[in-house]
Steps between C-alpha positions, in 0.01 A plus 500: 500500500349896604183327280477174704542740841226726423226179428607383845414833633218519324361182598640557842270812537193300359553209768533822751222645408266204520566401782467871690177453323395136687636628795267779502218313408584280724495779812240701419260166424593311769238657689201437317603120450577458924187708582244306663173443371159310644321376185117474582183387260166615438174381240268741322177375330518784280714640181833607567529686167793763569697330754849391401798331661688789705191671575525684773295347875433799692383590860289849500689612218849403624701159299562193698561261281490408092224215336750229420288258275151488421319141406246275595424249783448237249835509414681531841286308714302294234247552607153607347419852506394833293702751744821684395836443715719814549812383694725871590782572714445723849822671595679401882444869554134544423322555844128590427417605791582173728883451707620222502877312420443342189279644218337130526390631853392838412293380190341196723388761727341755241332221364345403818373835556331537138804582228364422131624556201285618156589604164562856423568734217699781388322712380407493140741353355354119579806416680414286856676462828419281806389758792467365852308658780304406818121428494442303805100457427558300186501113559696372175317451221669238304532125685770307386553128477881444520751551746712814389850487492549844549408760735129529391354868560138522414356664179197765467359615189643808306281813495419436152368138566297637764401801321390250144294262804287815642432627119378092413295495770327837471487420107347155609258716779396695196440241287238367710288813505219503285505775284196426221290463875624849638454655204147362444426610837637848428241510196190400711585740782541815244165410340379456828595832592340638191194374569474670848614847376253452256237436705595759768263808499789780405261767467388439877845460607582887372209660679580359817867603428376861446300495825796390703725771303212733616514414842844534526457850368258578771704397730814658411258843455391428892855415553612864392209722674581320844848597464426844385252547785500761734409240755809331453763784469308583839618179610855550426543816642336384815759180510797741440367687812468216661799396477657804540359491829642171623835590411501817705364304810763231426748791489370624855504205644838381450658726740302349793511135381900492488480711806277187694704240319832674673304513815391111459874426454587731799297279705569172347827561622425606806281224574852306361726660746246448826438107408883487456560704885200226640685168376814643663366552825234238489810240386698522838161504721380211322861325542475565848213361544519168346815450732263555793275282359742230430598592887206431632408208326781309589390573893218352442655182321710507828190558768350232296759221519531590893113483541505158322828362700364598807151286380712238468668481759212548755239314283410275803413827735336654201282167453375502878448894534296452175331201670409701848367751273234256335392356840462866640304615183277207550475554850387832427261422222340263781501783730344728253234246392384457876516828555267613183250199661510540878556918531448491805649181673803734490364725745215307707663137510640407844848404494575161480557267803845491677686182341637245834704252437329115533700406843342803621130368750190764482515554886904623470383712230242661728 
């Protein structure tokens, strides 16, 4: 019986124990299983030698997300092609630099504004990684003929592709160049050369080398008397007096120049002060008389508007008096041309006849 009682316990602990053990699991795994994930695609046309399933897919250097298969689109889509399909997992909180709700949103919108994704590697060691980053000059470089299923995020190539392509196409650049011609060309132009020097008078060449090395003795010998000349240190000394000179006038005349600059600023002031004293009291004159101005003016709007009412009022005694006036002007113009004719009629002329009315008989008049 105490044997039977302790297998019980003993099993009893084992079934305990297990399941403690699920249950943990259980809590502490729950997480990863229930996290969200946004599973996205891309194709490379190159080798992918060094990338494995759970490789990390990084953004500058920080992990968003882990490579989840890696195959071909001739076996998802069947379809005919030589690229590689990388399908990998981008984490709900991976932001890369875009806000948005959804990592769907955020990744839509990095991709619009240039997000690719290249192959990378660590180091040495030959293991690769999927790095993502923004180049928003690069169109995408691979075209693809079936509708992904994924998110699709555009590929670039790795620096080592694009490092092996510049070194093939400076290889190929160098294989073009014609070496046997340069070099032939090379030979012709040294035993060109040799058969100038060789026909170049050398011996001529040194004299006039040792004239020119003598001239340029002479003239560092004429060089050395001039400046050991008595003529020049004469020179000198008179330029030291010279100058020794001007600076004791400029000395001397300092004192008077700041004393005239003071006086010039005495009087600029002045001059200040009386323009200042003349706008004051020319200000108030002038005020005063533009009122009288205005004054007066307006009179003689007034005078005016009377002069021209009264005009028009009397218009019909201002026609005839201006009408007498034109018949006694031309009366007197008559008068004046008779006179400048006849002088004397004025004097020596009889006076006319006295005018009798026509009931009047010549005997009653006598």
């Amino acid at each position: 019986m105490t044997q039977n009682a302790n297998f019980f316990k003993l099993g009893l602990f084992v079934i305990l124990s297990f399941v403690l053990f699920a249950g943990f699991l259980i809590a502490f795994g729950a997480g990863q299983f229930l996290k969200k994930e946004l599973i996205a695609e891309t194709c490379f046309d190159e080798s992918v030698q060094g990338l494995d399933i759970g490789s990390e897919v990084k953004f500058q250097g920080m992990e968003i997300g882990k490579v989840k298969s890696i195959t071909t689109p001739a076996r998802i889509y069947q379809t005919e092609s030589s690229y590689v399909l990388v399908r990998f997992s981008i984490s709900d909180e991976s932001y890369v630099g875009q806000v948005g709700k959804t990592s769907q949103e955020r990744m839509e919108k990095a991709i619009a504004k240039g997000l690719r994704i290249n192959l990378a590697f660590k180091g040495l060691t030959g293991a690769a990684y999927l790095e993502t980053n923004y180049f928003p000059d690069e169109t995408a470089s691979l075209n693809i003929s079936w509708e992904p299923e994924h998110l699709y995020i555009p590929s670039r190539k790795s620096r080592m592709k694009r490092l092996e392509s510049t070194l093939t196409g400076i290889l190929e650049n160098l294989s073009q160049i014609n070496i046997n011609g340069i070099t032939n060309d090379l030979e012709t132009l040294v035993k060109t050369l040799n058969q100038k020097l060789s026909a170049v008078h050398t011996a001529r060449i040194s004299d006039q080398a040792e004239n020119l090395l003598k001239e340029l003795r002479q003239t560092n010998q004429g060089i050395s008397d001039t400046l050991k000349s008595d003529r020049l240190k004469t020179i000198l000394e008179d330029s030291q007096t010279a100058l020794a000179s001007l600076k004791t006038i400029l000395q001397n005349a300092g004192p008077p120049m700041d004393s005239g600059l003071k006086d010039f600023q005495a009087t600029l002031g002045n001059v200040k002060n009386l323009t200042s004293e003349l706008d004051v009291k020319l200000s108030s004159q002038l005020t005063d008389m533009g009122t009288r101005i205005d004054t007066l003016l307006e009179s003689i709007n007034k005078t005016a508007k009377m002069l021209e009412n009264v005009v028009w009022l009397n218009s019909d005694a201002v026609n005839q008096t201006i009408g007498n006036l034109e018949q006694t002007s031309e009366n007197l113009k008559q008068l004046t041309h008779e006179l400048i004719r006849y002088p004397g009629r004025l004097l020596l002329e009889k006076p006319p006849e006295k005018f009798t009315p026509e009931t009047e008989t010549p005997e009653e008049t006598k």
